[in-house]
C-alpha positions in Angstrom: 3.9 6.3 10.2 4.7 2.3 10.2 7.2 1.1 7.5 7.8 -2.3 6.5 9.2 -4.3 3.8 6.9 -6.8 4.3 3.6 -6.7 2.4 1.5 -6.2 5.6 1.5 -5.8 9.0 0.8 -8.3 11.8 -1.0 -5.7 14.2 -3.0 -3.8 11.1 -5.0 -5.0 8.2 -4.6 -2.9 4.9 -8.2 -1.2 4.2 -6.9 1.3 1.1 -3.9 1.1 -1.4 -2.7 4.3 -2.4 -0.1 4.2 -4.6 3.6 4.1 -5.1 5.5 6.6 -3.2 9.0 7.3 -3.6 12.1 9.6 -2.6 15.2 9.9 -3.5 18.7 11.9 -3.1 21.4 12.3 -5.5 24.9 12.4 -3.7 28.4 13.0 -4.9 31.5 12.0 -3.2 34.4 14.7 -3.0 38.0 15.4 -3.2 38.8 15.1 0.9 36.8 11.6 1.0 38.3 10.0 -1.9 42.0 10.9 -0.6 40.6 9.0 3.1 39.2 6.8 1.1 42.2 5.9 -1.2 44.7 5.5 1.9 42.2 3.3 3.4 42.3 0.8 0.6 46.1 0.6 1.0 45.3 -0.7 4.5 42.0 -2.4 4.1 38.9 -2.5 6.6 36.2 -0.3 6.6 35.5 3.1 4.3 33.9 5.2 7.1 33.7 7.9 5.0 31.4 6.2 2.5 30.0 4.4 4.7 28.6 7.6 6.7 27.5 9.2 3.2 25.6 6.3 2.4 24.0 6.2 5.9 22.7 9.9 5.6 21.4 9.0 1.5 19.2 6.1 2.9 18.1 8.6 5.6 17.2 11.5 3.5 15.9 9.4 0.8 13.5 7.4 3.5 12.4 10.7 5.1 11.0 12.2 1.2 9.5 9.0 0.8 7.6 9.5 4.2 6.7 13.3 3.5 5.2 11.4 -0.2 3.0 9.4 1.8 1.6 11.9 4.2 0.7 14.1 1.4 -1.5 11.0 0.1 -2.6 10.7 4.1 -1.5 7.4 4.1 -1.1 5.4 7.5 1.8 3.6 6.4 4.2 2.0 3.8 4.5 -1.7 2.8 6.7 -3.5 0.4 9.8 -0.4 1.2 12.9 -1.1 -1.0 15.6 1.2 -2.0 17.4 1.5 -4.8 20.8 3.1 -6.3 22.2 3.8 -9.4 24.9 6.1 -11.0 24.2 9.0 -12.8 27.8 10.6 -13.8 31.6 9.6 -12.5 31.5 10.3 -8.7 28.0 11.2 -8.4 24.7 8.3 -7.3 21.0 8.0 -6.7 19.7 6.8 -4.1 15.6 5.6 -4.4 13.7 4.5 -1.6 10.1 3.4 -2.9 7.3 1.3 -1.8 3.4 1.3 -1.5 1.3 3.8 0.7 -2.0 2.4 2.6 -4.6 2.9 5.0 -4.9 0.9 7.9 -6.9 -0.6 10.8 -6.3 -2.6 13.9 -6.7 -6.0 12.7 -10.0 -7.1 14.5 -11.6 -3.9 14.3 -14.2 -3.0 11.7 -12.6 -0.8 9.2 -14.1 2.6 8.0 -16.0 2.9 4.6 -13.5 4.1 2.1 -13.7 3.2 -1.7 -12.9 -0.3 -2.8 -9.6 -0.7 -4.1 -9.3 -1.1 -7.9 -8.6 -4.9 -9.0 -4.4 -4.9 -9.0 -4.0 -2.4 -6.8 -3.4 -4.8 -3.9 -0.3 -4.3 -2.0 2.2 -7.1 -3.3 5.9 -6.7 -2.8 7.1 -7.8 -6.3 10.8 -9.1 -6.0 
């Protein structure tokens, strides 16, 4: 599956929109990691510990996205953002979301699918 964050690919020309798909992870930090954590602010540099945790949110939250779009069959994702927010003390969500579509070879004739309805073209809004 081809992701971007762009709102279109330069090999392949967008023949169906179809839809928003997201995925997401909730992660909380614990005891071990804050204690790292805290002696690594007395120091300064880099917070491995989060850094890792975050790494493996974006991961896990990209690959639900992905399962979202092959259940729509969709060739690929445009316009892929992520998000996070805080949902309690010690605890976040992570989003990743963007649009699913159909694609073709740019050049090649696409196959017949159903038109698009007007506004559902894929736009990255920002």
């Amino acid at each position: 599956m081809k992701i971007t964050t762009q709102d279109e690919f330069a090999e392949h020309q967008i023949v169906a929109t179809l839809g928003m798909v997201t995925g997401n992870t909730i992660r909380s930090r614990h005891i071990g990691k804050d204690i790292l954590a805290g002696l690594r602010t007395l120091v300064g540099g880099e917070i491995t510990e989060y850094t890792k945790m975050m790494a493996e949110a974006r991961e896990q939250a990209l690959d639900r996205m992905k399962m979202h779009a092959k259940r729509l069959q969709a060739d690929g994702i445009v316009c892929v953002r992520f998000t996070t927010s805080p949902i309690m003390a010690g605890a976040a969500e992570l989003l990743a979301y963007g649009t699913a579509v159909k694609l073709a070879p740019r050049g090649s004739q696409p196959p017949p699918m159903k038109p698009a309805e007007p506004g559902q073209g894929a736009r990255c809004f920002r």
